[in-house]
N, C-alpha and C positions, 0 to 999 in steps of 0.2 A: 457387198458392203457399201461401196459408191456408187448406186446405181446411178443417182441426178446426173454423174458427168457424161453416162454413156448416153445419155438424150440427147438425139440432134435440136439445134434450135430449129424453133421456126420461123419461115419465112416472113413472117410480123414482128418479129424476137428480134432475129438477122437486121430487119432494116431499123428497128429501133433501135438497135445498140449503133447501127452504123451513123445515126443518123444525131445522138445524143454524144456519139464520140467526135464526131466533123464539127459539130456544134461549139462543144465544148472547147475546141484547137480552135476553132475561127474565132470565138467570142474574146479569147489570149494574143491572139492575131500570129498564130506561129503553125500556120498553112506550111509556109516552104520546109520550117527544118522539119516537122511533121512530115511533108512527102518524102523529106532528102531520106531520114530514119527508118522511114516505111519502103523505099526504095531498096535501101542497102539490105537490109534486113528482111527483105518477101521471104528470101530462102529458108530462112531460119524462124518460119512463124511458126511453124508444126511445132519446132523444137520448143519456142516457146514458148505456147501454150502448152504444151507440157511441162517446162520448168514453174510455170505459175502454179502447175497443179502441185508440184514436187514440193516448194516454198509454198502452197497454201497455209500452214502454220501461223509464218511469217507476215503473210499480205493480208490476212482476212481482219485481221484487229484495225489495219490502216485503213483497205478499201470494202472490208464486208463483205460475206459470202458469196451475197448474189454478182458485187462485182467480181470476183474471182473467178467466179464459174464460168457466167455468163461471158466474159471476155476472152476466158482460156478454151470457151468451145466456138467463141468467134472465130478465134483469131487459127482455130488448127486447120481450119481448110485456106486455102490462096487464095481461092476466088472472094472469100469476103475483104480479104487485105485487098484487091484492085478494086473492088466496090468503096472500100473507106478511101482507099486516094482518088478512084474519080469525083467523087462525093465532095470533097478536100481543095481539087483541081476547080472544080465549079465552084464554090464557095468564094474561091481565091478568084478568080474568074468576073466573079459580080461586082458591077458599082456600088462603090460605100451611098451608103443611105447620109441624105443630110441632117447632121445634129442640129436639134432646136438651139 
């Protein structure tokens, strides 16, 4: 019935989400509490990208299918959650650019 969710991303998929989600926390300038959330919570990614898909109902009128999907099959393996905070770490890491 669900098949989309059993699709792993890929590796292009993987670094675009990781890459428009870092983007998105830098552009807000909320790198740290970002890592600190990402930190506390690594253990409980699986779990919750499973609860995203459980509340899919819920989240899909806010954030849209593709973001629900695409983010609850990010986020079920660990290794992409250490890819978004190195990602995050460097971000935060870089010289602010100077405003005109």
């Amino acid at each position: 019935m669900f098949d989309f969710w059993k699709d792993e991303l890929t590796e292009e998929e993987t670094e675009a989400l990781i890459a428009k989600a870092a983007d998105s926390i830098h552009k807000r300038k909320l790198e740290m509490p970002a890592i600190l959330a990402l930190e506390m919570h690594k253990p409980l990614s699986f779990l919750g990208s499973q609860a995203a898909l459980a509340f899919s109902p819920f989240l899909v009128p806010i954030f849209g299918f593709d973001g629900v999907n695409n983010y609850s099959r990010l986020f079920a393996k660990r290794e992409n959650v250490e890819r978004l905070l190195d990602r995050l770490d460097r971000l935060r890491s870089q010289p602010e650019e100077a405003s005109e």
